[in-house]
N, C-alpha and C positions, 0 to 999 in steps of 0.2 A: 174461541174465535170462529169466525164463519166467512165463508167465500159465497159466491152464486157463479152458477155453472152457464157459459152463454149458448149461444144458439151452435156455437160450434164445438159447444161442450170443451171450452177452456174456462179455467177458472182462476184468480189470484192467490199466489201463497202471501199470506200476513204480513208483511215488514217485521213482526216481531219474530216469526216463525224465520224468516231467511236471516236476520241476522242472528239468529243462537243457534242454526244450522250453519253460519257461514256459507250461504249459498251468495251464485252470481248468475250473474249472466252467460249462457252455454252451459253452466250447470246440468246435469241427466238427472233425474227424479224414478226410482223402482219403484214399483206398486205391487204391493201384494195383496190376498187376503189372508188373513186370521181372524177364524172361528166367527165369517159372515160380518166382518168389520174391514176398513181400505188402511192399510198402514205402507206409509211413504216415507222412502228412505233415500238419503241423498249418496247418489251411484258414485262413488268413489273410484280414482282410475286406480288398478292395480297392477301398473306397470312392472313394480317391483319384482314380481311373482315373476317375468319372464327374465329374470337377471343371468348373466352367464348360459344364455338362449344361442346366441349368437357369437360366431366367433368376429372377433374384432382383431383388426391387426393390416400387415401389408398383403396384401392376394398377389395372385398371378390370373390378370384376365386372360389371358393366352390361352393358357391351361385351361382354365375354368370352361372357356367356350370351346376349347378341344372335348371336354369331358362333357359336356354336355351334349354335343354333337355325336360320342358316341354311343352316348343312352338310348338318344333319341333314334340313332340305327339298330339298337338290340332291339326296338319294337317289330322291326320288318324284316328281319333274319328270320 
């Protein structure tokens, strides 16, 4: 299959190409080279990977803006 590069240097990916990739619209595309050749991969989000990143649950804003306020005065101590 073949694309042409426009003057803005955008090009078409093939309809046959996005549908066996499962590509859409806001889809990200990585570009790399190997060995002097462009090989494009579709950037897959890997949300997963930050799983139990974050604590989830009920907070204490109170606290929370206590304690940050007193970090923020360990800098000028």
């Amino acid at each position: 299959m073949q694309s042409v590069i426009t003057s803005k240097y955008q090009t078409t990916i093939p309809k046959a190409i996005r549908d066996n990739l499962g590509l859409s619209v806001k889809d990200a595309l990585e570009w790399k080279l190997e060995n002097g050749k462009v090989v494009v991969y579709p950037s897959r989000l890997q949300f997963l990977k930050h799983r139990n990143a974050l604590k989830v649950g009920k907070g204490d804003i109170a606290a929370d803006i206590e304690l940050a306020r007193e970090k923020r005065l360990e800098k000028y101590r």
